[in-house]
C-alpha positions in Angstrom: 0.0 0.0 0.0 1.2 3.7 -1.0 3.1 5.4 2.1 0.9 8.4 1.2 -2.9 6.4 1.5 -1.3 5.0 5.1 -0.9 8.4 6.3 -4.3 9.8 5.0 -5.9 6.7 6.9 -4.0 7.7 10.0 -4.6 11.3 10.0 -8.2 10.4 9.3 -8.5 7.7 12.2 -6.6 10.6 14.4 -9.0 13.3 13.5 -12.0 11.9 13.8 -10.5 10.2 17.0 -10.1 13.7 18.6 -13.3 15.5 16.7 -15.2 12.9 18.5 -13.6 13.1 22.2 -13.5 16.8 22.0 -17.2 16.7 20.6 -18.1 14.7 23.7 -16.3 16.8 25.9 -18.1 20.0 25.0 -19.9 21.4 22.3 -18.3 23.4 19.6 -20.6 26.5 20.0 -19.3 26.6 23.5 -16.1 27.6 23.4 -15.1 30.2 25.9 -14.9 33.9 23.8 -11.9 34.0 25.4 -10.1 31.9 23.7 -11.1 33.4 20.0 -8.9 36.2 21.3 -5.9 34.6 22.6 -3.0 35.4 20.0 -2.0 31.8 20.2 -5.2 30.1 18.9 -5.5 33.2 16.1 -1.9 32.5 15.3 -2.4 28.1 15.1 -5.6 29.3 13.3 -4.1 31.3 10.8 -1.4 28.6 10.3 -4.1 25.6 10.0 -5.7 27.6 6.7 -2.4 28.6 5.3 -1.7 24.8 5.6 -5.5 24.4 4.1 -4.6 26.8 1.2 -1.3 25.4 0.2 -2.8 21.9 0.2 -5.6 23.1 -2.3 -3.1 24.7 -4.7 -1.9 20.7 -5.2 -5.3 19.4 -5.3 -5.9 22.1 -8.3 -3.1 20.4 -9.7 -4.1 17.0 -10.0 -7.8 18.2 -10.5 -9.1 18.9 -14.4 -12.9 19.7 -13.5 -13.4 23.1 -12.2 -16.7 21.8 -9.6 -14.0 19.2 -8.2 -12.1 21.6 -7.4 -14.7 23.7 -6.1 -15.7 21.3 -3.9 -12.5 20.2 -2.3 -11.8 23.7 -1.6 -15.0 23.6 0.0 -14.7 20.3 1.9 -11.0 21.5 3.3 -11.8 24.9 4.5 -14.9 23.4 5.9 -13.4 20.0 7.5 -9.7 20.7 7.6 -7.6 17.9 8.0 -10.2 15.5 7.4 -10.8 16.4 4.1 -7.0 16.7 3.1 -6.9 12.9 4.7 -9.8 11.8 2.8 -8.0 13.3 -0.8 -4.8 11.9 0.3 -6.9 8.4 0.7 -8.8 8.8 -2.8 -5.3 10.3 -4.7 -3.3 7.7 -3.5 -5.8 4.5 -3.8 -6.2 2.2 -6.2 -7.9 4.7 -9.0 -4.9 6.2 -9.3 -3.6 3.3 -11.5 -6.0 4.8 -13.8 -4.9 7.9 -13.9 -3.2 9.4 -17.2 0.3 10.0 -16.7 -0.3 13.5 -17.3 -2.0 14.1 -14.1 -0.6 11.9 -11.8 1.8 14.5 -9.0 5.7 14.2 -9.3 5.2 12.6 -5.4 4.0 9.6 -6.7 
């Protein structure tokens, strides 16, 4: 199996992993205000969707149709990391074989 669909199933087992304790734990909605003002979270924040964007410019890449790429850009600013592992999963799986050369990424 590709080193690259290992890591999207880990990161996806992780995230969800956390999603759901921290969902259990207490609701997203409430969040202390204070901590949407510490410079810290702003700053990992801020970092997280440079990370998002970055990631999309490759998905634009290896995407042809412009409503695929609409929707990953969608799916990642709206589900972070688990969207990025779920791409990594589908990019990296066995459809890939399929692929033209033309589109494949230079990682592969």
């Amino acid at each position: 199996m590709n080193p690259f669909r290992i890591l999207g199933i880990v990161v996806l087992v992780v995230m969800l992993g956390v999603l759901t304790w921290a969902s259990l734990q207490q609701a997203l909605w409430a969040v202390p205000a204070e901590v949407s003002r510490n410079r810290w979270f702003l700053a990992t924040l801020a970092d997280a969707y440079c990370g998002f964007i970055i990631f999309f410019a490759w998905v634009v890449s290896r995407e042809q149709s412009m409503n695929s790429r609409v929707g990953w850009f969608a799916a990642i600013l709206l589900l972070g990391n688990v969207a990025t592992a779920i791409y990594l999963i589908l990019a990296f799986g066995p459809v890939q074989r399929r692929r033209s050369a033309k589109s494949k990424s230079t990682l592969q």
